[in-house]
N, C-alpha and C positions, 0 to 999 in steps of 0.2 A: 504493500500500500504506500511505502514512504518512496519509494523508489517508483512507483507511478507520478506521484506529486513530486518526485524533483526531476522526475524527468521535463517537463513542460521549460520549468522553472531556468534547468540550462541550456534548453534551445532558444529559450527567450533572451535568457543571460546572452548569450553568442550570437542571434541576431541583432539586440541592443548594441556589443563591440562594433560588426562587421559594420552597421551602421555608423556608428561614430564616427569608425577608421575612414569608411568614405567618405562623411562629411568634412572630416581633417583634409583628409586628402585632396580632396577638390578646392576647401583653401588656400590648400598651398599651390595650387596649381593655377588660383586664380592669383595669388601674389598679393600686394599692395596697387591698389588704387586709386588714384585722385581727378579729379575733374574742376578746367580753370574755365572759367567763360567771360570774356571782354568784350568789349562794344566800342565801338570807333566813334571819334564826334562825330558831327554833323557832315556827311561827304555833301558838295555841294554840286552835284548833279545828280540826274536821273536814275531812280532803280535801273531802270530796263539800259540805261549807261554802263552803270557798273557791273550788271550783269554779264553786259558782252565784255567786259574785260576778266571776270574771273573766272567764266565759263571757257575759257580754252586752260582744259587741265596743262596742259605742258609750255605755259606760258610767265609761268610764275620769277623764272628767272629773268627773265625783265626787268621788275619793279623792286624784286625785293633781295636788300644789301645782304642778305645769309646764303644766296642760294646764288652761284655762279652763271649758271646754266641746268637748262631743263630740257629732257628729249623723252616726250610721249612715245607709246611703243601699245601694238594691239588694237585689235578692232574694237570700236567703240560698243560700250554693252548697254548704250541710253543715247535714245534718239536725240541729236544736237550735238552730243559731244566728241571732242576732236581726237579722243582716245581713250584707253581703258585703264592703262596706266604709266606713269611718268618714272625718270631714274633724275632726281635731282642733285647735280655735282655744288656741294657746299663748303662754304667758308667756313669749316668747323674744327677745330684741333684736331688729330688725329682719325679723321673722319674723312671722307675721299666723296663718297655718295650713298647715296640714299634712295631705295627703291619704295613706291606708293601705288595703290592700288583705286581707281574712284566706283564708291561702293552703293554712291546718291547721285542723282543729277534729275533736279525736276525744274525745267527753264519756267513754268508757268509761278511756280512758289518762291524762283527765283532763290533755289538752295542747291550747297551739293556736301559731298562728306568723302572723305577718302581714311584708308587707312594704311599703316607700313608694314611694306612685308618684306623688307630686309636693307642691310648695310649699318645696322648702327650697334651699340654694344650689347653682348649676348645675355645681360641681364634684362632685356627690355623686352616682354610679353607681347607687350599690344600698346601701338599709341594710334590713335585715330584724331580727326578735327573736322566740326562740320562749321558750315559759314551757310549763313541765315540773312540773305537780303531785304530790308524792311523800309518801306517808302514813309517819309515824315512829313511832306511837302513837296509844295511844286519845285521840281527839281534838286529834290534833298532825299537824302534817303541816309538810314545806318547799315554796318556791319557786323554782325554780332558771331564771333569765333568762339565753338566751345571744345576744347581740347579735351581728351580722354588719354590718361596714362597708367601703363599696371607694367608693376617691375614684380620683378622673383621676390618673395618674400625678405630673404637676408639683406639680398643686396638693395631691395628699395628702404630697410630699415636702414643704412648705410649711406645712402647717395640721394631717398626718396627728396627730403628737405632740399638740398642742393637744386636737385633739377625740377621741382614745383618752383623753387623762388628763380633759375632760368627760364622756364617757362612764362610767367607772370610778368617777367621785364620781356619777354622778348615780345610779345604774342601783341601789346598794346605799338612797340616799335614797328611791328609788320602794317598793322592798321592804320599808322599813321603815313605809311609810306608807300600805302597805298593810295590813302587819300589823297598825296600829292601829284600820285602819277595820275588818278581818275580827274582830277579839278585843271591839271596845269599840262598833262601831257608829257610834262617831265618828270625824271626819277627822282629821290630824295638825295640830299648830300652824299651822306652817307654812299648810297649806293654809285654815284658818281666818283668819288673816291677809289672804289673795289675795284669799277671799271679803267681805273690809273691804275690799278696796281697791277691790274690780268693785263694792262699792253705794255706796259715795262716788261715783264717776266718774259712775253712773246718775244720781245725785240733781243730781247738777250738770251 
C-alpha cells in the first residue's frame, strides 16, 4: 500500500525536476535581455519622404557615420523592397562587418524591422531594431527606433551594462543624422569626416 502511494509521489517528484530543468534551460538559452526605444525630433519633411529614404535596406551606409558601406544581397521577401538582406562594412573596433536580415517591411504603415545574423561577437544571441514612421504634421513626421538585445547569460552579466549605455548614445546619434540627411540632403559632420578618412586610406 505504501509503495502504491509513493509511487505517484516520485513520478511526480521527476516530472516537477524534468520541468524545472527545462524551464532553467531555456533561460539560459534565452540569455539576458534589454530593449532601448528612441524617437528623433521633429524631421522636417514628409512621412512618405523619409520613407523613401529608409526603405532601400542597403542604403544605410550613406547617411550614417558607423557604417562605411552597405551591399544588399537576395531576392527581396516584401513587395517594394530593394533586398532581403544587407552585409554592413562598419566603423567598429575590431569588427570588419556585419551581416542583417529585413524581417518587416510594410511601405503603407511606413515601418520595417531587420534582425543580425552574423559578424559581430559570439556572445551576442539576437539583436534586432525596428523603425516606426509617424506623421506629426504637414510635412513633419518622427522616427521612432526600438532596438532589441539578448547576450549569453554570463557574458551579458559582464559587458550587458556597457553595451545598453553604447547603444542609448549611439541609436539617438543615428536619428539625428538622419535627420540631416532627410531635411538638407547632406550627411552629418560626422559622417563627412569618415568619408576623409576612407579616401586618404584609398590614396595611400
Amino acid at each position: 500500500m505504501k509503495v502504491n502511494t509513493l509511487k505517484p509521489l516520485i513520478l511526480l517528484g521527476l516530472a516537477l525536476t524534468t520541468i524545472n530543468l527545462t524551464v532553467m534551460a531555456q533561460k539560459a538559452k534565452r540569455g539576458k535581455e534589454f530593449k532601448i526605444i528612441k524617437t528623433s525630433e521633429v524631421i522636417n519633411v514628409s512621412a512618405d519622404s523619409l520613407w523613401n529614404i529608409i526603405k532601400a535596406f542597403d542604403n544605410v551606409g550613406v547617411y550614417f557615420s558607423g557604417i562605411d558601406h552597405a551591399e544588399g544581397s537576395g531576392t527581396p521577401e516584401f513587395e517594394g523592397a530593394t533586398c532581403s538582406e544587407r552585409t554592413c562594412y562598419v566603423n567598429l573596433k575590431g569588427y570588419n562587418k556585419v551581416h542583417e536580415k529585413l524581417t518587416l517591411y510594410n511601405k503603407n504603415a511606413r515601418e520595417l524591422a531587420y534582425e543580425y545574423t552574423g559578424g559581430g561577437p559570439g556572445f551576442l544571441l539576437f539583436a534586432g531594431n525596428h523603425w516606426t514612421i509617424t506623421e506629426v504634421g504637414s510635412n513633419q513626421c518622427i522616427l521612432k527606433m526600438e532596438a532589441t538585445i539578448r547576450l549569453k547569460k554570463f557574458m551579458g552579466f559582464l559587458f550587458g551594462g556597457k553595451l545598453r549605455r553604447t547603444v542609448e548614445k549611439q541609436l539617438p546619434i543615428s536619428l539625428n543624422e538622419l535627420k540631416i540627411y532627410a531635411e538638407t540632403g547632406e550627411v552629418a559632420q560626422a559622417k563627412k569626416t569618415r568619408l576623409k578618412v576612407l579616401e586618404k586610406k584609398r590614396k595611400n
